[in-house]
N, C-alpha and C positions, 0 to 999 in steps of 0.2 A: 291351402295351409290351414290346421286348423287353429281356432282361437277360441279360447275358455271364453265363460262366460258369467263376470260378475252378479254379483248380489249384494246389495246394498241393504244396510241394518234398518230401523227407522227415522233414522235423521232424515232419508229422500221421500218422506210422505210428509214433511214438514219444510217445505222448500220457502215459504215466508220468514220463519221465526229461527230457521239456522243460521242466516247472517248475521240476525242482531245478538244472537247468544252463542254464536262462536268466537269472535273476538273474547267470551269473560271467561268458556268454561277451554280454549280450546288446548290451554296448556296442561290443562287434569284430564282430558275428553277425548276422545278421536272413535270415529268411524270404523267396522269392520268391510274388510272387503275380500268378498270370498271368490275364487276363480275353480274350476273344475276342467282336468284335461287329461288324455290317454298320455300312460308312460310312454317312455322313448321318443320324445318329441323330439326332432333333431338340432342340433345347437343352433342359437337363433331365431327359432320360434315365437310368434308372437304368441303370450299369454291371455294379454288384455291392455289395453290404454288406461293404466292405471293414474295419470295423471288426469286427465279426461275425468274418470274415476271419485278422483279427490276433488274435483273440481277447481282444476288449474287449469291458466292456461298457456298457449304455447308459449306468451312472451313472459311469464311469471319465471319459465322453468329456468332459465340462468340465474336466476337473483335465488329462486326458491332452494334449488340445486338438493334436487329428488334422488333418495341413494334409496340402497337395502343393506339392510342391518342382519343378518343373520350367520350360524357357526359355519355353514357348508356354504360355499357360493351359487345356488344350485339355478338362482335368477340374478337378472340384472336389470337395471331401467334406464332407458336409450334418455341420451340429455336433450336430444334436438327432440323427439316427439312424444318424449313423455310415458312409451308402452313399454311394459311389460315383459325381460324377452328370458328363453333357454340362457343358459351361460354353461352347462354341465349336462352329463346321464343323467335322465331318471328313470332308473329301474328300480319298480314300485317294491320287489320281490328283495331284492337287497338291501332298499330305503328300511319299509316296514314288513319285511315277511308274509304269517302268514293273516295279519288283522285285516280285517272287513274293510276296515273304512283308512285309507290311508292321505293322511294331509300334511302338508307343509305349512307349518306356520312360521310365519316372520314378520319382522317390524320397515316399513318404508319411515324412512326419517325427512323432514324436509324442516329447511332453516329459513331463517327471517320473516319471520319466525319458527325459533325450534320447536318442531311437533312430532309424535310420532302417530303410526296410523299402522293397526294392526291386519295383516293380508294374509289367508291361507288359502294355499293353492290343493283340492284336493287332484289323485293321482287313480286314474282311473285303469283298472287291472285287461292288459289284450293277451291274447292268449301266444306267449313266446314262449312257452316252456313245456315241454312234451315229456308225457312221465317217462319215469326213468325207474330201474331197479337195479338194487344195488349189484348181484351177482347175474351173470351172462347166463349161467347155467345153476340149477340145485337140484340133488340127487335124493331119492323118496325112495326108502324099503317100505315093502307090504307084505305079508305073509301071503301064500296062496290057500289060507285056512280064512283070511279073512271074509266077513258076512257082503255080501252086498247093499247097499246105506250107508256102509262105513266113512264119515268126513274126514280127509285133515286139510290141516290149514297151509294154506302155500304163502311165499315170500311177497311181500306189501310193496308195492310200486310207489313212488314220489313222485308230486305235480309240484312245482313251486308255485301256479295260477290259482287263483283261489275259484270259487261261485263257479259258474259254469265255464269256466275253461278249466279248471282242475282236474284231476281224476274223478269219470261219472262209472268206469263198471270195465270188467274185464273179460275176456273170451278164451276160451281153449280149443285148439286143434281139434279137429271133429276126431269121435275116438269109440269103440263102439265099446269098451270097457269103462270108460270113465266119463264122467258129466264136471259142470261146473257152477257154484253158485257163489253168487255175489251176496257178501253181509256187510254191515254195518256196524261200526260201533258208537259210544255214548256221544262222542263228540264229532260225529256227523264222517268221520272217515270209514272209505272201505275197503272191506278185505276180501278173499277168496278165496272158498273151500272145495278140494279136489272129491269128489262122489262115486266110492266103488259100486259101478254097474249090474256087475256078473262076477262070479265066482273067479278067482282066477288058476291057471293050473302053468305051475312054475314048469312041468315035462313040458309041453305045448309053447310057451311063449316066456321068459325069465327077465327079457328086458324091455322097455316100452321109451317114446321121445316123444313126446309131447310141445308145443309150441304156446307159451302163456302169454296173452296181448291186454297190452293196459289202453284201455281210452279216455280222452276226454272231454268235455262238453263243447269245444271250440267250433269256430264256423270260418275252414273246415276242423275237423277233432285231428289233436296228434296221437303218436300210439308207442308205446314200446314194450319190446316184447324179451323174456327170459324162455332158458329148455328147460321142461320139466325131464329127469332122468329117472327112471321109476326101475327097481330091482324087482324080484318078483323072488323072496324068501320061501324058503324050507316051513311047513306047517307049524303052527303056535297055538295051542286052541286060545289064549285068553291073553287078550293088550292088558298096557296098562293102563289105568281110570285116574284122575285126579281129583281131591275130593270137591273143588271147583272147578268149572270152566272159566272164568274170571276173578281175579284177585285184586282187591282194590285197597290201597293205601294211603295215607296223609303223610309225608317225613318234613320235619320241617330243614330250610335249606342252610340253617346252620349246624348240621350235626357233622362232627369231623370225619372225618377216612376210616372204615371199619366197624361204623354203626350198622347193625343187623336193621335191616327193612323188614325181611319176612319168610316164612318156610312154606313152601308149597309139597306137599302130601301125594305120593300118587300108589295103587295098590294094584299088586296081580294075585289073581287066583292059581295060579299055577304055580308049581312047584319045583324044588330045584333052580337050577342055572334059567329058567325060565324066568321064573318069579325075583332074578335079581333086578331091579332099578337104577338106573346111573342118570344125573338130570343134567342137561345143558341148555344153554341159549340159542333159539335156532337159529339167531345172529348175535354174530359175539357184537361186547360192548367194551368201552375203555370205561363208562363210569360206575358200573357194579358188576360184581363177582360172585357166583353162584358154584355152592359146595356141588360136587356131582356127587356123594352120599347120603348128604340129608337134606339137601335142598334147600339150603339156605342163600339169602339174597344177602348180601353186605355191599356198603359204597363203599368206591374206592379212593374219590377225589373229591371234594369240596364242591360243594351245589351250589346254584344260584339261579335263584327263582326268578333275575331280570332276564336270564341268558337262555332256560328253557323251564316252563311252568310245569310240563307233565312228562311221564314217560311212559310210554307203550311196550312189556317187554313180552315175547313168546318164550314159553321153558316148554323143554319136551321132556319125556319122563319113555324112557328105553330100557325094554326086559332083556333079558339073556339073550330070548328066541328072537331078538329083532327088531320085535313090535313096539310100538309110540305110538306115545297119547303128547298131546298139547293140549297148553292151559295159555290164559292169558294173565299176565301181570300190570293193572295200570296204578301206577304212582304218584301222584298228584304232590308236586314238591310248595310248603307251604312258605308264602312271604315271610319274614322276619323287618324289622326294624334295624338294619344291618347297614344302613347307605345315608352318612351324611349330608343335609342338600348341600348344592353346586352352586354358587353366585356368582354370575356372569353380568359386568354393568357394562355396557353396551352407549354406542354414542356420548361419550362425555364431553361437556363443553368444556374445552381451555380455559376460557374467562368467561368469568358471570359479570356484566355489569351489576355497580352497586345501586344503579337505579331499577334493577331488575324487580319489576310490581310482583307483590306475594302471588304465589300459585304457576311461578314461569319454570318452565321445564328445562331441568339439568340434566338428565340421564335415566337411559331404560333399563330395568334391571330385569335378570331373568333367573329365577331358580329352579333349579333340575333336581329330584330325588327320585332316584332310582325303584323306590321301595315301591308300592301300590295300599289304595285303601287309605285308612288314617298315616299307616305310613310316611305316604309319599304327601298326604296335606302339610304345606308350611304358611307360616306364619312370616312377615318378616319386617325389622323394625331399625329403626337408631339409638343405637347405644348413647351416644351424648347430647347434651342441649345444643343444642345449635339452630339455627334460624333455617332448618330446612326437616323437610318431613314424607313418608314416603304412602302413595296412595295405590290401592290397588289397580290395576287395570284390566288383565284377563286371566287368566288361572295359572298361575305360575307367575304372571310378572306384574312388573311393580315400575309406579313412577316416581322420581327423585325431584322435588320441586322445591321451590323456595317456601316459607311458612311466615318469614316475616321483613322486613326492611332490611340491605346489607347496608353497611357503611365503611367500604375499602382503609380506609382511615382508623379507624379503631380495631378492625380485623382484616387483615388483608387477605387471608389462608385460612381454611378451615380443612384437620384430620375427621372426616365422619367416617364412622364406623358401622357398617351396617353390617346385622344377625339375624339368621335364618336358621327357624326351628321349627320342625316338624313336630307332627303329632301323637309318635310315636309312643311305646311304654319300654323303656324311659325313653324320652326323648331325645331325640339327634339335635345340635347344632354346628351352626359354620361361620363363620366372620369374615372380613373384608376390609380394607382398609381403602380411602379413595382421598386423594386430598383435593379440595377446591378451592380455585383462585379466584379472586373477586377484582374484576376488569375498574381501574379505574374511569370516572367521568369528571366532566368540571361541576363537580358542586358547590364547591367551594367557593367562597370570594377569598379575595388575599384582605390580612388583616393586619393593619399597623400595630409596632409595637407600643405606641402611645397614643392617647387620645385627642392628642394636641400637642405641637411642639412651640414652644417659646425661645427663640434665641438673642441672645442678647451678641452686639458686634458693633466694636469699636469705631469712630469713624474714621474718615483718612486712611479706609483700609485699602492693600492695593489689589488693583483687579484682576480678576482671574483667581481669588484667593476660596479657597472652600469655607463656606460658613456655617454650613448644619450638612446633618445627613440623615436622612428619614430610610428606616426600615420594614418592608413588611411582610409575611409570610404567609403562604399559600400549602396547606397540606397535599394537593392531588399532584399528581407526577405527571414528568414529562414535558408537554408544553402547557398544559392545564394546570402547571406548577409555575411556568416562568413567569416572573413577574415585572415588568416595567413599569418605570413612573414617568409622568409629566405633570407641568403646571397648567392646570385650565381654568383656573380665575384667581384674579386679584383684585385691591383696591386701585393698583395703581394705571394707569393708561394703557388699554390695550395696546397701542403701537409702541408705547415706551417699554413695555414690559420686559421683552428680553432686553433689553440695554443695559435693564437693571440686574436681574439674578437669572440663571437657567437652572435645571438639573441633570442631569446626568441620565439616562433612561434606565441604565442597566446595574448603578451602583447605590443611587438617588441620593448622590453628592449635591449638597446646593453651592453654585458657584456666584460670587459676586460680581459682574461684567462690568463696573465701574466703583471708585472712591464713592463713599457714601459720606453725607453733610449733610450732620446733627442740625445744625440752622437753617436746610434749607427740607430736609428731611427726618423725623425723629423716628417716625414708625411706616408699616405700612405691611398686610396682612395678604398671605397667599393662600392658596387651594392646591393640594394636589394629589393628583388621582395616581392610583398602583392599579396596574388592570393584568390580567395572564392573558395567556394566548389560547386559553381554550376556545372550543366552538359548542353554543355561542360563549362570549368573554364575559368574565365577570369584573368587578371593580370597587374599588374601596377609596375614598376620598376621606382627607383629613385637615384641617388648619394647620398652618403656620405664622406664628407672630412676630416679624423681626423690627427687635427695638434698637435703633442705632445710638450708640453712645457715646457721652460728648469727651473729647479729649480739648484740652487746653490750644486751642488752635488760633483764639482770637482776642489780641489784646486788649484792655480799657481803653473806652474811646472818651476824651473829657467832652461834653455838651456845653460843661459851664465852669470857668471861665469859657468863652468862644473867641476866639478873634476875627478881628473884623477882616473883607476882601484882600485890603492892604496891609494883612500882615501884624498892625498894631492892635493892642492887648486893648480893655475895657479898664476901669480902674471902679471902686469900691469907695464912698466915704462914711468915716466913722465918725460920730459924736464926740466931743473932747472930752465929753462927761461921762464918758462908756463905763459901767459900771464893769470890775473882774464878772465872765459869765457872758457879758453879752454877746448877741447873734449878732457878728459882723455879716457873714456870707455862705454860702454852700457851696462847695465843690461837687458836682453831679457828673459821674463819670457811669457809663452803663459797660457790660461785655455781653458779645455777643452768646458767649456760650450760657451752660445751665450749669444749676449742682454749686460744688465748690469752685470748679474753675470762673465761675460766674459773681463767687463771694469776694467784695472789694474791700480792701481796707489802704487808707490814707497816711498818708505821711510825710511829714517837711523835711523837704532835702535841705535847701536853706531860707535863712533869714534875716534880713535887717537886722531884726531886734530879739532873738530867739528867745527869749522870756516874755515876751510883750504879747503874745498868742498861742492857744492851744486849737490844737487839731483832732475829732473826733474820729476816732480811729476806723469805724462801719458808718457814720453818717457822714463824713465828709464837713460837718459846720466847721466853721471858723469861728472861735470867740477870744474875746479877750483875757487874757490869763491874767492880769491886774490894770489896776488903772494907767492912765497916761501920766507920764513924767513930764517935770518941764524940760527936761534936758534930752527928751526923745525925740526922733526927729519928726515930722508933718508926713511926712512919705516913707511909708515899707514897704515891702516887697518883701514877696513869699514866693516858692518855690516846691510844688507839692509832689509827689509820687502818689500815682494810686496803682495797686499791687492786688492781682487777684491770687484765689486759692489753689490755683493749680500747680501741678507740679511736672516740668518746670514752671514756676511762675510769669506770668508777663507784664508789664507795666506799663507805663505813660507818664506824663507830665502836663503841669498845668501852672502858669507863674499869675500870680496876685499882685493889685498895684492897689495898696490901700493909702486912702489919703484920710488925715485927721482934721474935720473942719466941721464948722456946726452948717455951713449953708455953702450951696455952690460958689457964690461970689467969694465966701472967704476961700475957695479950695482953689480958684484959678489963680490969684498970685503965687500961689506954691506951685502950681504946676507949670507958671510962667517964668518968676523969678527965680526960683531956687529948687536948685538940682540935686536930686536924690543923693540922700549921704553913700561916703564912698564904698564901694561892693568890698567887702572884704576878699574874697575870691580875687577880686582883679587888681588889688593891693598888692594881696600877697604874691597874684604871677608879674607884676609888675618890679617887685622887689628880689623876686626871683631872679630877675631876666639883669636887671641892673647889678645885682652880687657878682651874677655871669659874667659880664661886661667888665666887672672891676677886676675879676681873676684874669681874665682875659688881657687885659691892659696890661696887669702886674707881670705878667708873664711874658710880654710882647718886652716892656722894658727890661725887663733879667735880663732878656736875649740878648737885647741892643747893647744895654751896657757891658755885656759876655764880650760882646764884638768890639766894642768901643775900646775894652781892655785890651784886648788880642792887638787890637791895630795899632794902639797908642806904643806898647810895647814893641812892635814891627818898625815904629817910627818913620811912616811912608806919611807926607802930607797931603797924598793926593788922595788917600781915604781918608780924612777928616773933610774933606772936601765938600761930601756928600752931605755932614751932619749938620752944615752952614742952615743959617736959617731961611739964605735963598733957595735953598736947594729943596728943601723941602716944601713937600705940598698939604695944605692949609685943611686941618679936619674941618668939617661939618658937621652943625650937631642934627643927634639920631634923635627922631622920632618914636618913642614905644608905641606898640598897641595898645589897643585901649582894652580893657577885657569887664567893664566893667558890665558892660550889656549883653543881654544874652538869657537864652532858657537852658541854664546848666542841668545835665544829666545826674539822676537820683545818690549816683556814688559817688560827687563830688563833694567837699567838705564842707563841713560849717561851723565858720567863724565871723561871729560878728564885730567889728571894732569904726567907730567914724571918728571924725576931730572932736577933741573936746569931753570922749567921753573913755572912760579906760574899764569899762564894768563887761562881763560878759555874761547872758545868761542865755539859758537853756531853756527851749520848749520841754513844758510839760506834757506828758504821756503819760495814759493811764496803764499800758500795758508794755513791760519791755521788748524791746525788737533782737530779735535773733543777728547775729553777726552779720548776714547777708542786709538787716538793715541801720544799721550803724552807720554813724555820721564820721569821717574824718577829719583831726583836728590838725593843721599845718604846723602847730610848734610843739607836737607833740609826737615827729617823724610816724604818723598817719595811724596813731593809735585810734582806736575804734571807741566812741561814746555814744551809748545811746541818748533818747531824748530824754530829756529829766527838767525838772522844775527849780531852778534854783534864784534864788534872789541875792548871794552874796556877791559883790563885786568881785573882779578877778582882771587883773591886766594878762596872766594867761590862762589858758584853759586848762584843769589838771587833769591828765590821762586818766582814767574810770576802770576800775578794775572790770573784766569780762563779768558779766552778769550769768547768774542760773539759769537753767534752763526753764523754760516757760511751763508756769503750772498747766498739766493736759485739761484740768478739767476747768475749763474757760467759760463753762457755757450762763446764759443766762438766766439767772431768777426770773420769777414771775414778773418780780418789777420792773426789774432792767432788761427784759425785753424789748426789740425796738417798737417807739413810741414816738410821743411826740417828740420836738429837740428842746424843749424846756426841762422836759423832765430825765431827759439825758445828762443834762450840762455839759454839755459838749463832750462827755467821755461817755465811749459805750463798746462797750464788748458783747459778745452772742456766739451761738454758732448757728450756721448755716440749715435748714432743714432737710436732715437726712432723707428725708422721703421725697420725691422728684414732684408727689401732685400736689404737697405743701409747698415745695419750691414753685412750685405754676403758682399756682393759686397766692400767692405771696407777689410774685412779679405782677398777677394783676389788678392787686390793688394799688400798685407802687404806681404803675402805667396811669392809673386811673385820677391819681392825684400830682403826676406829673403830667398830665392832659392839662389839669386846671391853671399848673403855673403857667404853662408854655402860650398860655391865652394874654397874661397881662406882659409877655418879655420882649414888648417891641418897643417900648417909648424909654427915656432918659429922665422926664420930667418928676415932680412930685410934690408933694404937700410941704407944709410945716410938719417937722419930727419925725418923717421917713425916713433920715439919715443917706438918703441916695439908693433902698432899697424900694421901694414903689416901683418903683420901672419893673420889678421880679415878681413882688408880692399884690402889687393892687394899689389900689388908692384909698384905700379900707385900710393901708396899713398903719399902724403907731409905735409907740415904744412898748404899748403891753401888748400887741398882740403882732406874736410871730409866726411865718411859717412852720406847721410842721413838717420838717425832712423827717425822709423815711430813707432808707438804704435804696438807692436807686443802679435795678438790673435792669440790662439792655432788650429788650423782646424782639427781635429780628423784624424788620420793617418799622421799628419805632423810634424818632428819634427825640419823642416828648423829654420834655427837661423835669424832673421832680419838685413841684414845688407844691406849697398850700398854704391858703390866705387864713384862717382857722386859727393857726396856731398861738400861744402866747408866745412875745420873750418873756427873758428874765433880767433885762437891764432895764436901766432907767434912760427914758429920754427929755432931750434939753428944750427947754421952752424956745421956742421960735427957733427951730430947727430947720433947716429945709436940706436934705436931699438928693442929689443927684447922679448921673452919670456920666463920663464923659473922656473921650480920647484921649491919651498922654501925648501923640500927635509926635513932632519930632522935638519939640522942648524940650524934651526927658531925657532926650540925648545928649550924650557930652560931645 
């Protein structure tokens, strides 16, 4: 079988330096690879191992996947070994006629990468084609006047083989009148002319048969042969002449139907019917027409110089008597600029990735113009901007490659337009449209839509409840677009993590997987990444800050008053000389929570002597609201609320046992001998319960005497029977409760009254209390009074008309600020610090001076003039110098008391004072 034989350009004398510099040029670049081989190979044929060739190898060629790219399918390349094979005919004579040099060019495309690689197969010419002539037989009159010498020209044989298998000369029947010689014309074809011998004599001999043999150069030669028919005319002394033997012409091949080519001339010297002329073609044609009286040539159809460049035409020129003369006509039809190029783009990529590096190859273009010369040069370009650009390759085609960076994202499509323009005058062009997709990649990360999320989230929330939701967006498609989230770091405990929050993968819901608490938690900071599912993955990480916040969830807790294991209260004693103003004591109540729910304010449910003391509504002191009467009792009792800001609000209670005495010795016969004046509260349920009992009686008696009447008028002795006084069984008397002890709840009333004294007054307050803190008055069927300052006597309390609403803007001046409690006077208002790291920073200095109290609150003992406060304040303490209370919040794990030895009072103390603490014990009980 035969097999072509490649040639390889200069890249295979460079077998070092092509490896390294085909990777950069090999998407502009490629290799020619030329094969050579006789027509008619039979289907299947190996051409050449063009992959071998390209230098592939066998296990490259599935991934590589080696095709042919061309308009005829005329090759094809085997996948398993790479070669080269037939797939069609090739007949050189039908491919390319009658040109010298006949090749197949075509493009081998091969992917991953796309390259192309130009191959031309030339087609080497064997001798299948035996001349041929058109007519079996053609008929020749001679006069038998004609000279011996005489030529004419005989009918031209066809070879479709070209070089030496084509027509090389021709033979005539041996013939003792006639010869024959073989001519040539300009463009290398030949003809043959018939050679009168001998005289001829028409009496003698009038017809002749001759045998005409065409040969050709072939090994062996083919041959075919036409009859010459030869008449043998009546005497003519003189042929016709033309005034050429050859006639040569230029026409270009745009001239339409019925443009005059040219007249050919032919003359006899003889005379009459002799000397008439009539001219034809010695073969007729369909595309020019020839006058038979003046010899004129005209087309008849539309020329085209791609379809046939020249024409060769015989005209014979015929006298009267018979006799013919031939001339030759050759026509040489001229190109014109008549054929718009062809654009054919060939292997196009579907998708371009957008990482495709400038210079990667999208597509081979191929342009065809029919014309010749400047003609058939083109030129070809892209009409729009676009990031791609096209570079020549080999003469006629072109490559389509990238020129700069894609970015699927900003352009996903591109219409390019490419034009093709030859060089004509004027010149041809042609357009094309192609549109390119550009393949997406993962280049992208996904991108949150914030830089940072902050969420703030109530506590006591319940679990499982969504608390944020983080979003983020990814431009590339597909799964290089799908985005999931997780959390991949926190502050809080790896293992505790998810206990705490999760998210969601696919929605990046943050979920909370338990109640969260402010007090035991405020804050606490996550990580979390958005990642796609491209390959490889990309990822985006962002903060999240969740601040839990505080809701009213934990009420005041008192530190101070404290009571002892067993239940009983501490008591307090005052100086008898206490001046209005003085620092009896501090209520130190903390919450757990922050903010407003955290802000405490104080208040007297009830009191002994409700004039006799003022309550400092944010500090909690106790001071005396005027001096001591003599008709007051030694022992009071108080009864405090402390109420934070939240809302709802929650409270506490805390009960006060103040005893009036200058020195412990005088305070334990009052706490021994005489017992707390009577509680008004258990008075009045005391009095309550006895009204009850009396209605009760009265009503028992109605009945009886209802019945008594009834019976007496029935006049039956045996019911009176019953009413005898034996009959009857002997009451006992009732025991009331006692109610006068006890830590009453904040919304119980306050009324003070003991023996002996009938005056009632009212705690002073510096700010009024909203109806929720209202005191109830018992003879005033539970009219509402706030605390108020009054000094006039009163044997009842007068209901208070409802008070206004509380001026909003409360807040503190610069001076009245919390500070020390001297310069409060036991009355302070404020508000709370809006801002949560004012409110820290506030609690820790509170902490920091309720550290120092909580150091001297273990002992009961004290000096001269501590009035019984030493044991809280130190043994530093006196009557000018008091603690300063400060508003005291709760900090979770703390349960320091507020106090400080620093401070001044503002009362006066009594000389040879002494101070102490000490149990009320069960004495105090009635």
């Amino acid at each position: 079988m035969w097999e072509g034989t490649a040639e390889r350009g200069r890249g295979q004398r460079r077998p070092m330096l092509l490896p390294f510099l085909l990777p950069l040029f090999c998407p502009a670049l490629s290799e020619q690879i030329r094969y050579k081989i006789p027509e008619e190979m039979p289907t299947g044929s190996v051409v050449g191992n063009l992959a071998k060739d390209l230098g592939f190898s066998v296990q490259e060629l599935p991934t590589r996947k080696l095709r042919i790219s061309s308009e005829k399918p005329y090759f094809s390349v085997s996948s398993e070994s790479g070669e080269l094979l037939v797939s069609s005919r090739l007949d050189r004579e039908q491919i390319c006629g009658k040109k010298l040099v006949c090749a197949l060019e075509f493009e081998a495309v091969a992917e991953n990468p796309l390259n192309f690689y130009h191959v031309s197969v030339e087609l080497e010419d064997i001798n299948d084609h035996t001349p041929n002539f058109t007519h079996t037989f053609s008929e020749l009159q001679i006069s038998e006047s004609a000279q011996p010498g005489t030529r004419f020209i005989l009918e031209v044989a066809e070879d479709a083989d070209i070089a030496l298998n084509s027509l090389q000369n021709y033979k005539l029947s041996p013939s003792p009148g006639f010869s024959l010689v073989n001519k040539e014309k300009q463009d290398g074809r030949k003809y043959p002319e018939l050679v009168l011998e001998k005289t001829l004599d028409r009496e003698q001999q009038n017809y002749y048969r001759l045998v005409l043999t065409a040969l050709d150069g072939g090994d062996p030669p083919l041959s075919g042969t036409t009859e010459l028919r030869i008449q043998v005319t009546d005497a003519n002394d003189n042929p016709p002449v033309f005034n050429q033997e050859v006639y040569k012409v230029r026409l270009p091949e745009n001239v339409p139907p019925g443009t005059t080519v040219l007249r050919v001339t032919a003359t006899d010297k003889d005379e009459g019917v002799n000397s008439e002329i009539s001219y034809s073609f010695h073969r007729a044609g369909q595309v020019f027409g020839l006058n038979s009286k003046s010899g004129e040539i005209i087309t008849q159809k539309t020329l085209d110089f791609e379809e046939i460049k020249e024409y060769s035409i015989v005209v014979e020129a015929r006298d009267g008597g018979g006799l013919v003369a031939q001339c030759t006509v050759e026509i040489n039809i001229q190109d014109e600029n008549d054929n718009r190029p062809e654009i054919t783009v060939r292997s196009l990529l579907e998708m371009i990735p957008e990482n495709a590096p400038p210079g990667t190859l999208i597509a081979l273009i191929k342009i065809h113009d029919g014309d010749s010369g400047e003609n058939g040069e083109v030129n070809c370009r892209l009409d729009d901007e676009v990031p791609f650009k096209i570079i020549s390759s080999s003469k006629n085609s072109y490559k389509l490659v990238t020129d700069r960076a894609l970015d699927r994202e900003l352009t996903p499509e591109y219409n390019v337009t490419i034009t093709a323009t030859d060089r004509g005058k004027p010149p041809l062009s042609s357009s094309t449209k192609v549109t390119l997709h550009v393949g997406d990649v993962n280049d992208n990360a996904p991108l949150f839509h914030q830089a940072s999320y902050l969420v703030y989230i109530a506590e006591n929330n319940p679990p499982g409840a969504s608390i944020a939701q983080v979003s983020a967006s990814d431009p590339d498609l597909g799964s290089n677009g799908h985005v999931s989230y997780s959390i991949i770091a926190s502050d809080l405990e790896p293992k505790s993590l998810w206990s705490y929050v999760t998210v969601n993968a696919q929605s990046g819901v943050v979920f909370a997987q338990r109640a969260f608490d402010h007090e035991q938690l405020r804050s606490f900071q996550l990580t979390l990444q958005a990642r796609d599912h491209g390959s490889p993955t990309l990822s985006a990480n962002v903060s999240m800050r969740v601040l839990v916040g505080d809701r009213n969830d934990n009420a005041p807790r008192v530190l101070y008053p404290a009571l002892e294991p067993d239940g009983s209260a501490l008591f307090d004693m005052v100086p008898r000389a206490a001046q209005p103003g003085y620092l009896v004591t501090k209520v130190v109540a903390v919450d757990a929570d922050s903010g407003h729910n955290a802000w405490l304010s104080y208040h007297v449910l009830q009191a002994s002597d409700p004039g006799l003391f003022s309550l400092g509504l944010r500090t909690g002191e106790v001071r005396t609201a005027r001096a001591l009467g003599e008709k007051d009792a030694a022992r009071q009792r108080l009864l405090v609320g402390v109420r934070d800001g939240g809302q709802p609000p929650l409270s506490a209670t805390a009960t006060l046992l103040l005893v009036f005495a200058d020195s412990l010795q005088e305070a334990l016969p009052d706490l021994s001998d005489h017992s707390l004046p009577p509680d008004p509260q258990a008075e009045l349920q005391f009095y309550l319960v006895v009204a009850l009992a009396l209605v009760s009686v009265l009503f028992l008696l109605a009945v009886i005497l209802a019945i008594a009447l009834r019976l007496r008028h029935s006049s039956s002795p045996s019911v009176w029977n019953c009413f005898q006084p034996g009959f009857c069984s002997e009451s006992k008397p009732v025991v009331f409760p006692n109610y006068s002890e006890g830590t009453l709840p904040y919304s119980y009333n306050l009324y003070g009254a003991h023996a002996g004294k009938t005056e009632c007054n009212f705690l002073k307050c510096s700010e009024p209390l909203s109806s929720g803190q209202g005191l109830l008055c018992p003879e005033s069927s539970g009219a509402l009074f706030p605390l108020c300052d009054s000094s006039e006597p009163t044997s009842h309390p007068e209901p208070l008309t409802p008070q206004a609403p509380p001026n909003t803007d409360w807040r503190f001046s610069q001076a009245q600020r919390p500070g020390t409690s001297g310069s409060q006077n036991g009355d302070e208002t404020g508000t709370w610090p809006n801002n949560q790291f004012d409110t820290e920073m506030l609690q820790a200095m509170i902490l920091a001076s309720a550290s120092e109290a909580a150091d001297g609150s273990s002992t009961l003992g004290g000096g001269a003039g501590t009035m019984g406060l030493s044991a809280r304040y130190g043994p530093q303490f006196t009557l000018q110098h008091v603690p300063d209370y400060r508003q005291n919040v709760y900090i979770p794990g703390s349960n320091a008391t507020l106090t400080n030895a620093a401070g001044k009072r503002d009362g006066k103390a009594p000389a040879g004072g002494n101070g102490n603490k000490k149990k009320s014990g069960k004495k105090e009980k009635k």
